[in-house]
C-alpha positions in Angstrom: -8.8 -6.2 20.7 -5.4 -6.6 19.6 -3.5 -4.4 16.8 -0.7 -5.1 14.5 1.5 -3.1 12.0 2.3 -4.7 8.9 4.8 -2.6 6.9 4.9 -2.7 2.8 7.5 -1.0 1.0 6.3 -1.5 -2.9 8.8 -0.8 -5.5 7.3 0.0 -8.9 9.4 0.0 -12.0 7.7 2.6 -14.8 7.6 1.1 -18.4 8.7 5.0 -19.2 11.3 4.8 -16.0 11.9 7.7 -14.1 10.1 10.0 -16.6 6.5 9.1 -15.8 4.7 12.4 -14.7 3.7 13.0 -11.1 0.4 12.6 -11.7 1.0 8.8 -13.3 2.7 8.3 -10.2 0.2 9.4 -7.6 -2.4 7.6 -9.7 -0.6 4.6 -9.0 -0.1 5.0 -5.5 -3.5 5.7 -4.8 -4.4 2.3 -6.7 -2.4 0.5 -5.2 -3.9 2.1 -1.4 -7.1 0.7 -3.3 -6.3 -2.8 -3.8 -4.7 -3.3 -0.7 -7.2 -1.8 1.6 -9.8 -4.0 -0.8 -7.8 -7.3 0.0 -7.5 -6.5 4.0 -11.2 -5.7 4.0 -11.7 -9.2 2.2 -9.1 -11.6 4.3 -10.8 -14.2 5.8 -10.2 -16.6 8.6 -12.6 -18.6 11.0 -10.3 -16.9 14.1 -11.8 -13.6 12.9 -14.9 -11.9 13.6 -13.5 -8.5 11.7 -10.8 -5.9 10.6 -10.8 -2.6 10.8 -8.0 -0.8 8.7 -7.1 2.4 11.1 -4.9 4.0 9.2 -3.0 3.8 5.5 -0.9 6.3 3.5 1.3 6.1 0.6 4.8 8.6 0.1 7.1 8.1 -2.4 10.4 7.0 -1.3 13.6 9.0 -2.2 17.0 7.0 -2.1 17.5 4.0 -0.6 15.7 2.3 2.5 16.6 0.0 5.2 14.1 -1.7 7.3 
């Protein structure tokens, strides 16, 4: 079986800006986990028998990032 990482950095710009609460922000993250584990559960292709999603996390990102 072979694996592969796919990295996502999402940035998400508040209608409030920085002064959502924690809890909006968390909500968000944990959406967003939702729909993205949905749509790798869904992805189809005839070279595919199945996917298995081992591992996914969210963190919010302080500063600035460089991949």
């Amino acid at each position: 079986m072979r694996r592969f990482i796919i990295l996502l950095e999402t940035e998400v710009d508040f209608v409030d800006g920085d002064s959502v609460s924690d809890k909006l922000v968390e909500n968000v993250e944990q959406d967003l986990m939702t729909e993205i584990k949905k749509a790798t559960e869904g992805f189809s292709h005839r070279a595919i028998r199945g996917l298995l999603i081992n591992k996914l996390q969210g963190a919010q990102i302080k500063g600035s990032v460089s991949l």
